[in-house]
N, C-alpha and C positions, 0 to 999 in steps of 0.2 A: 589898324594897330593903335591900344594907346599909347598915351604919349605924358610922363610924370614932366612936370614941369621944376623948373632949376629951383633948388629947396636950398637949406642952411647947413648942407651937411659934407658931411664926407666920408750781403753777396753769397747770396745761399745758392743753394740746386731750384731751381727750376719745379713748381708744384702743379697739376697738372689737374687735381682734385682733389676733397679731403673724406682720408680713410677714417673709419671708426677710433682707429687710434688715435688720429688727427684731432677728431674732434671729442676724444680723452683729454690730450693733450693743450687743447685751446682752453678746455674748461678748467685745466690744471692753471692755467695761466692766470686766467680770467680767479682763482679765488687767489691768486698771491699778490693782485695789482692792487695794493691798500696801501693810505698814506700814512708813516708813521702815528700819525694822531689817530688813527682809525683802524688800529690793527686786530682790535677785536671783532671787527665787520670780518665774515666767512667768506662774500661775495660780493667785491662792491657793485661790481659789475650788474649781477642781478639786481639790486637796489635803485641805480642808476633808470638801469630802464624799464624797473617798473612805475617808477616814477613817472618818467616817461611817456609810459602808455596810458597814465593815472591823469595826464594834463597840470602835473605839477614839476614844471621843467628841472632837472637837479644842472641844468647847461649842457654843452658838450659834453657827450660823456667820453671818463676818462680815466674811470677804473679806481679813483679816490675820494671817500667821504670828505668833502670841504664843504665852504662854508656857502657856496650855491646850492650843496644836495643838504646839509643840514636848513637850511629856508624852507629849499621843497619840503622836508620831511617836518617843519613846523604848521607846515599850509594845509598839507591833509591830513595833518592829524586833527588839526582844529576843524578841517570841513567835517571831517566821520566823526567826531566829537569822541575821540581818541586822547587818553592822557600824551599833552604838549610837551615833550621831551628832545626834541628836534634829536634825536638817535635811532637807529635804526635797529628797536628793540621787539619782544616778538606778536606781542598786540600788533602793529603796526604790518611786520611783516604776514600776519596771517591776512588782515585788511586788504593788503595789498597785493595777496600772491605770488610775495618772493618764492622764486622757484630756479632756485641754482641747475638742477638740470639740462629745464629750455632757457638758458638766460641767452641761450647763444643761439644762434639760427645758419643753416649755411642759404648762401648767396652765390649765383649762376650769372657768369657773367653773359649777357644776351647780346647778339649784333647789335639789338637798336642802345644800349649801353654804348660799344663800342663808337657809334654815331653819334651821341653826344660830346666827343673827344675831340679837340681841334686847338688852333694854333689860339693863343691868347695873348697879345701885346699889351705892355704897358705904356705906348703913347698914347695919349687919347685921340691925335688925329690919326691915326693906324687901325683904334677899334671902331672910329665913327667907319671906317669900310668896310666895315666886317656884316655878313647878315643876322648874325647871333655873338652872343659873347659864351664859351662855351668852357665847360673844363677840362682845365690840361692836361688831364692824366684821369687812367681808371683808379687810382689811390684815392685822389680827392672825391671821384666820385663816390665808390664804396665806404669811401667816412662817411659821407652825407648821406649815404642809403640805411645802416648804420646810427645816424645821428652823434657821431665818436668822432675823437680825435686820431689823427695819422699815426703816430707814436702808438695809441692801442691798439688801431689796426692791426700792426705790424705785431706787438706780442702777441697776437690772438690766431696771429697765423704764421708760426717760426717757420722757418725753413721755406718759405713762399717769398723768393725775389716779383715786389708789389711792384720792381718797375717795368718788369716783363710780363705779366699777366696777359690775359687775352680773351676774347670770346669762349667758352666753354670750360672758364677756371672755376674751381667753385671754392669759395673760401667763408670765414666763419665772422659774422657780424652779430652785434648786440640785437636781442630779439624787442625791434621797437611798431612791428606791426601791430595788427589787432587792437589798434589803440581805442579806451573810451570814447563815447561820444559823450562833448562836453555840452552843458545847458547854455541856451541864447544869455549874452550878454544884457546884465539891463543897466550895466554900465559898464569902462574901464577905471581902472586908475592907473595912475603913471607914475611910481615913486621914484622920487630924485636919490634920496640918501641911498638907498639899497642898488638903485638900476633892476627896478622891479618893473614888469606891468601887470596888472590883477585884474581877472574878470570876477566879475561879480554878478551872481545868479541872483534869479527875482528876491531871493531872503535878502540881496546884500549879503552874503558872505564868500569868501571869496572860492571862487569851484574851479581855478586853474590860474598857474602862477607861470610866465615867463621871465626870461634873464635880459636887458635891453642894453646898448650903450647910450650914453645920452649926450648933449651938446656939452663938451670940453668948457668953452666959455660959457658961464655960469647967465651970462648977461642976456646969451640967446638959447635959453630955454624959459617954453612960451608959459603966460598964467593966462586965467580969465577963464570964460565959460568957452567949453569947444564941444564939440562932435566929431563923428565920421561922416562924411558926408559922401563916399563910396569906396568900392574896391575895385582894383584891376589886375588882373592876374600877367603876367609876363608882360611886363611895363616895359617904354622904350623910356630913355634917361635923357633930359635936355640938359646937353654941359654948357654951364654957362660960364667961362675965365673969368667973371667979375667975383664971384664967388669961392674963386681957388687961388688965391694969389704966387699962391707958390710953385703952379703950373706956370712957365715963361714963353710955353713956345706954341700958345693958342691965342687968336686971334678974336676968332669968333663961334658964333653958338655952333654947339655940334650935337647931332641926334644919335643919341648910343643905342647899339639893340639893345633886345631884351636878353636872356641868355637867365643862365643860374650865377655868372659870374660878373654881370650887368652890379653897377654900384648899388643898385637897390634889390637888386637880387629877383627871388620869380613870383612878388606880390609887395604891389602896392595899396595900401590903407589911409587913404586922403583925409585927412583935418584937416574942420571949418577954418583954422587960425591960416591964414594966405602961405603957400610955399612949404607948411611940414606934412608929414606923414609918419606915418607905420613901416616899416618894410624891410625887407629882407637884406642880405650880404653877400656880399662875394669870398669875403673871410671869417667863416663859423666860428673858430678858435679865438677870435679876437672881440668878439661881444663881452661887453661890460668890461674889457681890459686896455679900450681906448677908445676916446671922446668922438664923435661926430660933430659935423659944421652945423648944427643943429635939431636936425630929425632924429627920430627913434629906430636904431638898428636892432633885429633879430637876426636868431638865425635861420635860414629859408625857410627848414619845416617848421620852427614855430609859427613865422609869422603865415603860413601857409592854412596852420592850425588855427589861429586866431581872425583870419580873416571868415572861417567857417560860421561863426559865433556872433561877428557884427556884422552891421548895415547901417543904410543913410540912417541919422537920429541917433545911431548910438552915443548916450553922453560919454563922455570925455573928463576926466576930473585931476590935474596935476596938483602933487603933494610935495611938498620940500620935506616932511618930517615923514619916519615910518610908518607904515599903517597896522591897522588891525584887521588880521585878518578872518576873525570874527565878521557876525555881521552891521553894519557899518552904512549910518544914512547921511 
């Protein structure tokens, strides 16, 4: 098993399956979930995950044109050399295959599902006992299948009480399969102002955008020349209390599994700079909406996605100012 070393951071009826009506019905939902600022979008939801599947992350999706899916939608426009309008207008939409029909997919809940469900504590000398850090419920799960937020979970399947579900339920998730294959990384960049990270295909322009959180204290986030100097997939977590001050009731080092819900989530992406990385979360919803103790958080399938793309030698480039997402040496 590896082992990530201590870093800088930190009542409805009962639905049983869904009918053709059902999944009318989801899809009815799915084009009314638009943010007042974005009421002309038909579908945000389709947009969301096409984006998605495009490798231009619009974040958690959440049924709202804002200003993570408006970035995404400035990043491929400029890759397909598409008029830059950050709006999801219909140049864009044919490029991209908005397709409100399949925007939704249904979802079979499977025993080995049900097997990833288990108790989740938040001490940390409680989860050092544990063999995996696992998720507490099939809700959370199914967001993260998904790639969505709880909340549109839940519109997208009325009448489905999400805390009784079960093996053999089948409910209606954003369609985030089939996703492109993105090109090898011939760099990253990590922008501070936006809480961006940008690969950058052999042109240097950028061919897939993610959402990151980044270290709260300004002071510890890293500069200089870096790299990736590996990846690990289902990392275990070295806690280390000198690192957490505001944990009081740890002593000493303690080895967390690995899990989806593991503080670094189900991949780790190691920078040459001592002690940072890449990597994933235990809370999807909270990427770029709150600081880590240093390291770069995604959300699992991103950084899942992003570890596809590098390896040892990938440069590494940190920006204080916006980048361009043109191409850029």
């Amino acid at each position: 098993m590896n082992r990530v070393p201590a870093m800088l951071h930190r009542t409805n009826s009962r639905v049983r399956g869904v009918t053709a009506a059902a999944v009318v019905a989801s899809i009815a939902v799915a084009l009314c979930c638009v943010a007042p600022a974005a009421a002309q979008v038909k579908n945000p939801v389709a947009w969301q995950a096409a984006l998605d599947r495009a490798g231009f992350s619009p974040g958690v999706i959440d049924g709202a044109i804002g200003e993570k899916t408006r970035l995404a939608l400035r990043a491929y426009q400029t890759y397909h050399g598409l008029p830059v309008t950050g709006l999801p207008d219909r140049a864009t939409a044919r490029s991209l295959g908005v397709d409100d029909v399949s925007a939704l997919v249904r979802y079979r809940i499977t025993p080995d599902d049900v097997a990833q469900i288990g108790r989740l504590p938040t001490d940390w000398n409680e989860k050092a006992k544990l063999r995996a850090l696992p998720y507490p419920s099939l809700r959370e799960l199914l967001a993260e299948r998904g790639h969505c937020s709880q909340p549109l979970l839940a519109r997208l399947n009325p009448g489905v009480a999400l805390s009784e579900i079960r093996a053999g339920d089948t409910l209606m998730i954003p369609r985030v399969g089939d996703a492109r294959k993105l090109p090898a990384a011939s760099r990253i960049d990590i922008e501070f102002d936006r809480r961006l990270i940008l690969v950058r295909d052999g042109s240097g322009k950028v061919a897939a955008l993610f959402h990151c959180s980044i270290a709260q204290d300004a002071s510890k986030r890293p500069s200089g020349p870096c790299s990736v100097v590996g990846v690990t997939h289902d990392p275990e977590y070295l806690f280390d209390p000198a690192y957490w001050p505001e944990v009081t009731n740890v002593t000493r080092r303690l080895r967390i599994p690995p899990g989806p819900r593991s503080p670094v989530g189900v991949c780790w992406i190691g920078l040459s700079i001592d002690g940072y990385g890449i990597h994933g979360t235990p809370r999807p919803e909270q990427i770029g909406k709150t600081g880590s103790h240093g390291c770069f958080r995604l959300t699992n399938w991103d950084v899942a996605r992003l570890s596809q793309v590098v390896g040892a030698g990938t440069d590494v480039r940190f920006l204080s100012q916006p980048a361009r997402f043109a191409a850029a040496r």
